[in-house]
C-alpha positions as CSV (number, residue, x, y, z in Angstrom):
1,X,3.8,-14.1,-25.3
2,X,7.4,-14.9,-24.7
3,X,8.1,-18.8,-25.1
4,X,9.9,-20.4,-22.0
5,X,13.6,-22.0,-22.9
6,X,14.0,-25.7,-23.5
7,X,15.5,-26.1,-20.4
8,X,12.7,-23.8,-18.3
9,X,10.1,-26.0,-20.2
10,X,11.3,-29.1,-18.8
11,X,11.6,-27.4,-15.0
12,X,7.9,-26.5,-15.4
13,X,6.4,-29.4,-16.6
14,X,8.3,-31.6,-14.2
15,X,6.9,-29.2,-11.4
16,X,3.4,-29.8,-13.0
17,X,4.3,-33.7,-12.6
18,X,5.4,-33.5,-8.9
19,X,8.7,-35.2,-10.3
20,X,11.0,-31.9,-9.5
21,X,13.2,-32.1,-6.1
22,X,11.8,-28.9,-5.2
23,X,8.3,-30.1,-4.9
24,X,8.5,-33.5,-3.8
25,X,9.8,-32.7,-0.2
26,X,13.5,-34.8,-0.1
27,X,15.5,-32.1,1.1
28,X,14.9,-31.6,5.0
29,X,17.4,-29.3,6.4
30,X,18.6,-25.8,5.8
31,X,21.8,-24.9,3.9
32,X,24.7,-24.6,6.0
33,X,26.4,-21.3,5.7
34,X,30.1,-21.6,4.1
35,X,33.3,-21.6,6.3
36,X,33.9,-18.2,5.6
37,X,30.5,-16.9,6.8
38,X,30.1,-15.6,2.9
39,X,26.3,-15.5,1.9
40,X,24.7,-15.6,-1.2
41,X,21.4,-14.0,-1.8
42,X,19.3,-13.8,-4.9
43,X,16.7,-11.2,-5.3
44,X,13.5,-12.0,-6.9
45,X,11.4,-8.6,-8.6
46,X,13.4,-5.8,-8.9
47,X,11.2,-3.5,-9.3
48,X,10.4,-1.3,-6.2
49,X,10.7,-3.0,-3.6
50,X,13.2,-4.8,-5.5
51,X,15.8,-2.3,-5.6
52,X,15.4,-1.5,-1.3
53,X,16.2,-5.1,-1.7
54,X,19.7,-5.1,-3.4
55,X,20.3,-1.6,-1.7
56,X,19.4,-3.7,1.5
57,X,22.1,-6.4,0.9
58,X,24.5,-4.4,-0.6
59,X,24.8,-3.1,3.2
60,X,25.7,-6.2,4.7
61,X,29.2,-7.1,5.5
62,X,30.3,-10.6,3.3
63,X,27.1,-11.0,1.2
64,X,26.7,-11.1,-2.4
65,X,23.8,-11.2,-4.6
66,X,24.3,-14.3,-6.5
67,X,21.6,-13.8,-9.2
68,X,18.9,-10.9,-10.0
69,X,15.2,-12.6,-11.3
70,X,12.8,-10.8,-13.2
71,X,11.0,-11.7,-15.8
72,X,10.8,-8.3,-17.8
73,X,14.5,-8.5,-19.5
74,X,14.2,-4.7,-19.4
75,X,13.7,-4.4,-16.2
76,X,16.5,-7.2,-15.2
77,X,19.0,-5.4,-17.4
78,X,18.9,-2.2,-16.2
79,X,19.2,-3.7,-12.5
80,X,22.1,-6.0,-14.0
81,X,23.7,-2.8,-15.6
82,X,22.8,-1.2,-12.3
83,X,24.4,-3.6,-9.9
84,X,27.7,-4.2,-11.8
85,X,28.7,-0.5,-10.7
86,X,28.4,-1.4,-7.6
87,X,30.0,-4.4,-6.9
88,X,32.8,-3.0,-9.1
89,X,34.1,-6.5,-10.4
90,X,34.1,-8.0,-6.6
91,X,32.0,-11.1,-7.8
92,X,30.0,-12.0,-10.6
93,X,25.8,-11.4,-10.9
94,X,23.7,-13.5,-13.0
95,X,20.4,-12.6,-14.3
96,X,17.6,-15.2,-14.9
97,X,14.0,-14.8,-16.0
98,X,12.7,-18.3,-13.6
99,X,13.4,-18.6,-9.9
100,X,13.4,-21.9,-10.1
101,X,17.1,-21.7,-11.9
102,X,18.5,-20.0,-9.4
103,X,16.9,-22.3,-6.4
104,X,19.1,-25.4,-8.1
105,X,22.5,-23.6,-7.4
106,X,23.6,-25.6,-4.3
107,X,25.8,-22.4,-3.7
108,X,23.2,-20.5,-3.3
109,X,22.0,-19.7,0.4
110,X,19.0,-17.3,0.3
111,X,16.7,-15.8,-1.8
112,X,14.9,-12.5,-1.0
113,X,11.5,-12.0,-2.9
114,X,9.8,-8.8,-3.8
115,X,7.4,-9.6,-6.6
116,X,3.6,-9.1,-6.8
117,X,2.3,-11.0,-4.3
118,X,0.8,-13.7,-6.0
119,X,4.3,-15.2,-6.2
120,X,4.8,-14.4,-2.4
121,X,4.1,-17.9,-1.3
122,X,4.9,-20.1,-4.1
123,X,8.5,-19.0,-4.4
124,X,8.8,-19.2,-0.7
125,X,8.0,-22.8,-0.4
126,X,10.4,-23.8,-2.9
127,X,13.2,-21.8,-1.7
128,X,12.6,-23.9,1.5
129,X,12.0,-27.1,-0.3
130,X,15.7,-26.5,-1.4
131,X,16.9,-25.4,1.3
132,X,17.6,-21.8,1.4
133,X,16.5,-18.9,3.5
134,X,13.6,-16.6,2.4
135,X,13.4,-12.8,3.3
136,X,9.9,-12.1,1.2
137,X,7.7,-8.8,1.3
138,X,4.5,-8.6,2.7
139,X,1.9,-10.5,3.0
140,X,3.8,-13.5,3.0
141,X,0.4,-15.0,1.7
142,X,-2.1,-13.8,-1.1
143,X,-4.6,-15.9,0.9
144,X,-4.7,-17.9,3.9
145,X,-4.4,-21.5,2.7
146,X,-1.0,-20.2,1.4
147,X,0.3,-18.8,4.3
148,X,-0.4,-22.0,6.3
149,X,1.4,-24.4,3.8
150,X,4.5,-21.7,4.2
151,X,4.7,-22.0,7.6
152,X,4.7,-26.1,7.1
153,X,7.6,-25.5,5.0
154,X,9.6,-23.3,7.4
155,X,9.1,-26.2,10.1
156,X,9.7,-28.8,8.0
157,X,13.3,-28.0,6.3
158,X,14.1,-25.4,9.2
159,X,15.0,-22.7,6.9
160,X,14.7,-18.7,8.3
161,X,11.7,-17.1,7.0
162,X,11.3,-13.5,7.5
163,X,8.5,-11.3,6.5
164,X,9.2,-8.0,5.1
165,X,7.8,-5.9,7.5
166,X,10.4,-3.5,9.1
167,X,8.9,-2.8,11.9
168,X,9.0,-5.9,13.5
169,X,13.3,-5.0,14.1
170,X,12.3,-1.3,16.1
171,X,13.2,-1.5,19.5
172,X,10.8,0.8,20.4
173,X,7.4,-0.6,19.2
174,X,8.6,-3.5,20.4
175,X,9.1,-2.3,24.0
176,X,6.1,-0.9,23.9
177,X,4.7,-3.5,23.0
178,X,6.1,-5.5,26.3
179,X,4.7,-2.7,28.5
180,X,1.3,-3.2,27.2
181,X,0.9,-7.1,27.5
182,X,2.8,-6.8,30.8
183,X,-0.6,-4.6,31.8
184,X,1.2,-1.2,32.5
185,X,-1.3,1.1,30.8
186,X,-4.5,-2.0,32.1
187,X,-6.0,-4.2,29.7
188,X,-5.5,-3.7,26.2
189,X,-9.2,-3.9,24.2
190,X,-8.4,-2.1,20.7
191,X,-5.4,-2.0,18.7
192,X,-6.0,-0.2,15.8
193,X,-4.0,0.5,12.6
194,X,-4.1,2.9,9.7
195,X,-3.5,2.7,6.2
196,X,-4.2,6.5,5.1
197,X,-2.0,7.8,2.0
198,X,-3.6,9.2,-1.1
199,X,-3.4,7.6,-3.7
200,X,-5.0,8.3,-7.5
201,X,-6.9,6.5,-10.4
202,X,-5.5,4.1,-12.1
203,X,-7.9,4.6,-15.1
204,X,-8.4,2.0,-17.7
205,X,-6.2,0.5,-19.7
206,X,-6.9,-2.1,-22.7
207,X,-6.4,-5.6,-23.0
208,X,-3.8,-6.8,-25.8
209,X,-1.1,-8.6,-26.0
210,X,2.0,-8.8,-23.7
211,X,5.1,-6.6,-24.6
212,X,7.8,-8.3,-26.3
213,X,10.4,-8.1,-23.3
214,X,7.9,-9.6,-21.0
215,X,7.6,-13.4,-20.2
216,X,4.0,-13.1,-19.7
217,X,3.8,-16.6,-18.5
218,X,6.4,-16.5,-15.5
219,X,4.9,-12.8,-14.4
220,X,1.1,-15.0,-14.2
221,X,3.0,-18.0,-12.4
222,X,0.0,-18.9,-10.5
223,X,-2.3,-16.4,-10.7
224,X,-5.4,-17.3,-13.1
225,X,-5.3,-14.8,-15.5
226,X,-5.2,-14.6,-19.3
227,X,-5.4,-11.2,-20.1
228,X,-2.6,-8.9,-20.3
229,X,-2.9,-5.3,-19.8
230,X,-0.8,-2.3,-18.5
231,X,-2.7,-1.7,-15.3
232,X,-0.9,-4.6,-14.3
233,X,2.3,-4.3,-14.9
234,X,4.2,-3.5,-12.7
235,X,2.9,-2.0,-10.1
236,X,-1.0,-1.8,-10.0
237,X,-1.5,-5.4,-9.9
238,X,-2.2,-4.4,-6.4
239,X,-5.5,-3.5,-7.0
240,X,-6.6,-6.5,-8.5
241,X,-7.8,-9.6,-6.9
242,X,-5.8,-12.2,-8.5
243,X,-2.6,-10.6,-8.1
244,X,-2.7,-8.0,-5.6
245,X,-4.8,-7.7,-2.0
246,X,-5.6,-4.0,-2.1
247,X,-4.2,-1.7,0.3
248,X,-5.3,-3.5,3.4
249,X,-2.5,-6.0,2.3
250,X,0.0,-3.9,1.0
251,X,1.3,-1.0,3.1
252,X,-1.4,-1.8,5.6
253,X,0.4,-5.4,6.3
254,X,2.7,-2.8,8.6
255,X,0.4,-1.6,10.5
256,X,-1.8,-5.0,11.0
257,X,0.9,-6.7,11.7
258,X,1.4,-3.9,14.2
259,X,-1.8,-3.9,15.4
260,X,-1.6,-7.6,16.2
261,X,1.6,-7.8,17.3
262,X,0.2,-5.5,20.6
263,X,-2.2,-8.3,21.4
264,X,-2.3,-11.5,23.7
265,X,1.4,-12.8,22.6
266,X,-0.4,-16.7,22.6
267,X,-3.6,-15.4,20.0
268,X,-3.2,-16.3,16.8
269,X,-6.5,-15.6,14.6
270,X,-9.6,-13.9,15.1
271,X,-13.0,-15.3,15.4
272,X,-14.9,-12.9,14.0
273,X,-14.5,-10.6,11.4
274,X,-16.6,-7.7,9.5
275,X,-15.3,-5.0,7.0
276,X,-17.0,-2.3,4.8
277,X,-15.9,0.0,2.9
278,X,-16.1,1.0,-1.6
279,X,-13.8,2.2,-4.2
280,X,-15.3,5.9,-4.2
281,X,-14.7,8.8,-6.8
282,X,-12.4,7.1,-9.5
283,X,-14.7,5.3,-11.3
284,X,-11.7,3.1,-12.9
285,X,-10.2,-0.3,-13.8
286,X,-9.3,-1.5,-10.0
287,X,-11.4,-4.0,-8.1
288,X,-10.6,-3.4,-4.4
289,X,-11.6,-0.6,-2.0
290,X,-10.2,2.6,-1.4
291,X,-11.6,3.0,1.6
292,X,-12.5,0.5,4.0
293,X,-13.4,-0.3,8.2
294,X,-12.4,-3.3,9.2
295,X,-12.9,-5.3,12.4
296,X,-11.5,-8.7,14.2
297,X,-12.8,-10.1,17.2
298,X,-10.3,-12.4,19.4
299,X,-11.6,-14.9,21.2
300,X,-10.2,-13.1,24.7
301,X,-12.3,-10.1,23.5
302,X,-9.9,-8.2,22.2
303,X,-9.9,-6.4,18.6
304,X,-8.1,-5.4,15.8
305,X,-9.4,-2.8,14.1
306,X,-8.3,-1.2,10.5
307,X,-9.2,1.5,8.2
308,X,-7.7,2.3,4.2
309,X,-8.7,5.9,3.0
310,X,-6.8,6.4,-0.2
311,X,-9.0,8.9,-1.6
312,X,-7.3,12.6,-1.9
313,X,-8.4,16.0,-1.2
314,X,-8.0,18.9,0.0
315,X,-7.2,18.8,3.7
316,X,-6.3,15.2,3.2
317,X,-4.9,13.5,6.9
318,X,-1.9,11.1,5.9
319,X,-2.1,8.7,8.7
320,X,-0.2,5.3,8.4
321,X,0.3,4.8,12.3
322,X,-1.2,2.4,15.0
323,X,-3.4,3.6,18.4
324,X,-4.0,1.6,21.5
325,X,-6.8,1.7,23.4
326,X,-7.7,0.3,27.1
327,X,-10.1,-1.0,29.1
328,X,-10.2,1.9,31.2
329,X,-10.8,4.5,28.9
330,X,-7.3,5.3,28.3
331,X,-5.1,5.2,25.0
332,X,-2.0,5.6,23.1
333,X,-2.2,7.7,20.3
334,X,1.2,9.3,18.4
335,X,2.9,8.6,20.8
336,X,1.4,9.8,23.2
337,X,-0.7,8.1,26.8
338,X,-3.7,9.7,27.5
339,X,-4.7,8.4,31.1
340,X,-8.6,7.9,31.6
341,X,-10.5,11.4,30.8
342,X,-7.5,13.0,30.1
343,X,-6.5,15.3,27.6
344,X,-3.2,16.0,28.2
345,X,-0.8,13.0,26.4
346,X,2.1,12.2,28.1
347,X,5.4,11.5,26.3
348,X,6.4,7.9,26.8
349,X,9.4,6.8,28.1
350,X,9.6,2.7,28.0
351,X,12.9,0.3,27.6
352,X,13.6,-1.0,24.1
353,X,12.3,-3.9,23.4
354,X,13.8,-7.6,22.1
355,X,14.7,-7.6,18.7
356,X,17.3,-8.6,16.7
357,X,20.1,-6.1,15.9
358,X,20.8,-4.7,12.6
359,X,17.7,-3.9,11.2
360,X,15.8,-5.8,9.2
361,X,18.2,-6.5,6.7
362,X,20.8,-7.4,9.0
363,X,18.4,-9.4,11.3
364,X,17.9,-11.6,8.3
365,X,21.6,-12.1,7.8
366,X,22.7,-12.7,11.4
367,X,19.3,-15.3,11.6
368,X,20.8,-17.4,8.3
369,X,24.6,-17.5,9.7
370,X,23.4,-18.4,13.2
371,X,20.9,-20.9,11.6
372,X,18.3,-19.7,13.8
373,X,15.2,-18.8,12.3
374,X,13.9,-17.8,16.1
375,X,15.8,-14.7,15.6
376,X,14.2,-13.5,12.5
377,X,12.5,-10.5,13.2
378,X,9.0,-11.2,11.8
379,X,9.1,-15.1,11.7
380,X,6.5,-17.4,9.1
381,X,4.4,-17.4,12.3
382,X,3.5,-14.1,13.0
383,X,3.6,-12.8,9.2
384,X,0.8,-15.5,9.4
385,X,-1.3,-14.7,11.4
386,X,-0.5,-10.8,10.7
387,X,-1.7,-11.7,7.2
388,X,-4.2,-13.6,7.7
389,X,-6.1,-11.2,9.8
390,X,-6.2,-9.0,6.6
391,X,-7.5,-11.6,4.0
392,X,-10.3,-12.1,6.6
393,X,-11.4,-8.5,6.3
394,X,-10.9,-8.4,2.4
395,X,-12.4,-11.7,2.0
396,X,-15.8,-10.2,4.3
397,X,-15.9,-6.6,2.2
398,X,-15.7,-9.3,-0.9
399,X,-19.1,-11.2,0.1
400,X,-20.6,-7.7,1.3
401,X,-23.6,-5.9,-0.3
402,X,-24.3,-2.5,-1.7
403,X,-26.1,-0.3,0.8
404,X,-26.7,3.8,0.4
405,X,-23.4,6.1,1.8
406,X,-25.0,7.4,4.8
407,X,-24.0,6.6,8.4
408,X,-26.9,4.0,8.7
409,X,-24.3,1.5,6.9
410,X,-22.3,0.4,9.8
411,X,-23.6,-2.8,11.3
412,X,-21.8,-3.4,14.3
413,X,-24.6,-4.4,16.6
414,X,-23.7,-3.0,20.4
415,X,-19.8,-2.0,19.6
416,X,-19.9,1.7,20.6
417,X,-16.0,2.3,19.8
418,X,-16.4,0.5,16.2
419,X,-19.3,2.7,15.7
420,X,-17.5,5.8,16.4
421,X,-14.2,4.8,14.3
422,X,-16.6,3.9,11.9
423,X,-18.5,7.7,12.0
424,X,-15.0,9.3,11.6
425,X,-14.4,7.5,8.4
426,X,-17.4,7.8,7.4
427,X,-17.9,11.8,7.9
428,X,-14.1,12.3,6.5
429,X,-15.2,10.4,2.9
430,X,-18.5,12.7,2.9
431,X,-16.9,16.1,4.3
432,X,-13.5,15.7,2.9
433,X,-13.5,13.3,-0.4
434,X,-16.9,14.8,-1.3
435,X,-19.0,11.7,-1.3
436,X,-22.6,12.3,-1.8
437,X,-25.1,10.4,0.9
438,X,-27.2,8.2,-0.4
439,X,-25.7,9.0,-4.2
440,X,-23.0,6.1,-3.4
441,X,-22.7,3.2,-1.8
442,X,-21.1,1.2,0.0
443,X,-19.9,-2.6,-0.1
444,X,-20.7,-4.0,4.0
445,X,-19.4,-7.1,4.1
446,X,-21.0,-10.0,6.8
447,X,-19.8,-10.9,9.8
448,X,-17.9,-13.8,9.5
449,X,-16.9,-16.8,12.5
450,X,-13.9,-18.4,12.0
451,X,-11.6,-21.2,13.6
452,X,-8.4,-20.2,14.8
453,X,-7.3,-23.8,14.7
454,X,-9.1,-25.4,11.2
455,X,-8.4,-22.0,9.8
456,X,-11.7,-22.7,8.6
457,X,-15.1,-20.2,9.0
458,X,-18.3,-21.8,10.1
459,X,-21.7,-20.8,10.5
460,X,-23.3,-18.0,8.5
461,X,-21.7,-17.4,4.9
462,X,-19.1,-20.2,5.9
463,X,-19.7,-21.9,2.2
464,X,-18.4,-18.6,0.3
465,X,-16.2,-17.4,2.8
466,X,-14.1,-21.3,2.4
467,X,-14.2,-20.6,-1.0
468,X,-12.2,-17.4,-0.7
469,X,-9.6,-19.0,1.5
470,X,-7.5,-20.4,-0.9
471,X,-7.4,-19.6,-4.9
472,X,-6.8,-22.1,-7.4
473,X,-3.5,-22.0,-9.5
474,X,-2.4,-22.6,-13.1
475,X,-1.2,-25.7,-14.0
476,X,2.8,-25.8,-13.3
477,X,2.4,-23.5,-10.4
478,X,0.3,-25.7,-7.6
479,X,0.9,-25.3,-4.3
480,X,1.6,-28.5,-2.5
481,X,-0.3,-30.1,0.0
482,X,0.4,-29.5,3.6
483,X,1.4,-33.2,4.0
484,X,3.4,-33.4,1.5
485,X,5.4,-30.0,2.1
């Protein structure tokens, strides 16, 4: 394991003390941009996302990227090296291994963040606790306490906070969005998103120790592991529960956020939630599903509902989209609005919708200079709530049970349209991924009650669920208490 420098040691252990300025709350207000409008940015993971990131800002008209974060010094050169053939000597880049550096530049006005998503939060409420602006990928949260104590921060020191998920700055979903909760296709009752894209096996890989050029400690921050291996580093920390949320939270975040984006504008959580599903066929190292049904109930009977089929074969339908469905038997599927009993879609023609300009890059930029975090497109609030409704669904299939693969395993008591989704799934895994009926099984998950306004579950398997709602972190990397934000 790399050792921290002096000066990183004494951040850390005065963040483990409460003592740091960043964690004891003083700062109250957002930076101010400078008199010549100039931003600075610094970008936190540069791997993947990371470099849509700097590509991102390097866009934007009067912006520079201030500092590059990573804390594999192979990875940070190579972006450093990268970067400084860009910029062509127009203003200097530094590269630093802790975030925390960076956040004590008083120069500095934003920080984007596109690590695993452990880090998601954390690094979020300090950038607010000093007062910058936080772009960060999605889910905003690894769980829901998390989330909540982000969105504390942005009210408290009024920073702009916006979540990572692009579609939040199209015109188009968002106009027709407008048309549907302004009742032009009836009464919406399902909005349903897909996270369908193959994906493979990660295998197995050994545990040993970390690589020379990795600072094991600030990659853990405050995830609870001790173990270093290569399945999680650097990207399939996804698939692990301490690090990643699986793909319900990782490209599916789009498409939840979609799906919940389409409902009642003044709902925030569900209050019920169910999801099923298993990691079928790979037999390898990962922990969370490939494939997996979920289901939230709102309390004005409306519903989310998700499915992740990462399994590949032949024949294999790639669907990351959203579909609407109403009251009245109609629905909205590609694009298309299939009246009641029809089966003829018609092509939909609907004003854009509000949104920012610029994209979502530029969004975030025109939200810091105006000092408006209103105008981010995809505020703390909704990536909230968008996130939230996924860790409920993870957190159910995580208390869920084995039962035989067959289509007896749905449990959805008189919800005919969860039922069928559920068939469809189901008859796609066994037809088209080749899983054998009752020679698998699946994980079904209980049907969890929770409060949209403790953000706490009650009743049946409320005891385990609460425990899942917030994870605890290693020492020097605690989240603060809401009250003391």
């Amino acid at each position: 394991m790399n050792s921290l420098t002096r000066r990183s040691f004494i951040t850390q252990s005065a963040l483990a003390a409460g003592s740091l300025a960043l964690i004891s709350g003083t700062r109250s207000s957002a930076k101010v941009i400078g008199a010549n409008n100039r931003l600075r940015i610094a970008v936190a993971g540069l791997n993947g996302r990371g470099k849509s990131h700097i590509a991102g800002w390097l866009e934007q008209p009067n912006v520079e990227i201030a500092y590059l974060i990573d804390p594999d010094q192979t990875v940070l050169d190579r972006a450093l090296q990268s970067l400084q053939g860009k910029i062509a000597g127009k203003y200097t880049c530094k590269g630093l291994s802790d975030v925390r550096k960076a956040l004590e530049d008083p120069t500095l006005d934003a920080i984007s963040i596109a690590t695993p998503n452990h880090w998601h939060s954390l690094m979020t409420i300090w950038a607010a606790q000093a007062g910058k602006h936080v772009y960060v990928e999605k889910p905003m949260s690894h769980d829901v306490a998390e989330g909540r104590i982000v969105v504390e921060a942005q009210k408290k020191y009024g920073v702009v906070i916006q979540h990572g998920t692009q579609r939040r700055s199209d015109e188009k979903i968002a106009g027709l969005h407008e048309a549907i909760q302004a009742g032009k296709f009836g009464p919406l009752k399902i909005s349903y998103g897909y996270c369908c894209k193959p994906r493979a096996s990660i295998g197995f890989k050994t545990v040993g120790g970390s690589p020379g050029r990795l600072n094991w400690d600030l990659w853990r921050g405050p995830a609870k592991i001790s173990d270093y291996h290569e399945n999680l580093v650097h990207y399939n920390w996804h698939w692990f529960w301490a690090t990643g949320n699986g793909d319900m939270n990782n490209q599916g975040t789009h498409q939840l956020d979609v799906a919940r984006w389409a409902l009642d504008p003044q709902l925030t959580h569900p209050v019920r939630v169910m999801a099923l599903g298993g990691r079928f066929k790979w037999q390898d190292q990962g922990e969370t599903p490939n494939t997996m049904f979920g289901i939230g109930e709102y309390p004005n009977g409306q519903y989310a509902f998700f499915n992740v089929r990462n399994v590949n074969h032949e024949g294999y339908a790639h669907q990351v989209e959203n579909e609407y469905y109403f009251k009245d038997g109609g629905k909205i599927v590609k694009g298309l609005y299939y009246g009641k009993g029809s089966t003829k879609g018609e092509k939909l023609t609907l004003p854009p919708g509000k949104v920012t300009p610029g994209g979502n890059w530029g969004a975030f930029i025109a939200a810091c200079r105006a000092g408006k975090p209103e105008m981010a497109n995809g505020t703390a609030s909704a990536a909230h709530y968008g996130s939230v409704l996924g860790h409920l669904m993870n957190n159910s299939y995580r208390l869920g049970q084995k039962v035989p693969f067959n289509a007896k395993a749905g449990r959805f008591g008189d919800n005919a349209e969860a039922a069928e989704h559920f068939m469809k799934l189901h008859a796609t895994m066994r037809d088209g991924a080749g899983v054998l009926e009752n020679g698998a099984e699946y994980i079904v998950g209980p049907w969890l009650t929770f409060d949209p306004k403790t953000e706490r579950h009650t009743g049946a398997f409320s005891q385990e669920a609460n425990a899942l709602l917030q994870d605890s972190h290693r020492p020097g990397f605690e989240l603060p208490a809401i009250g003391k934000v």
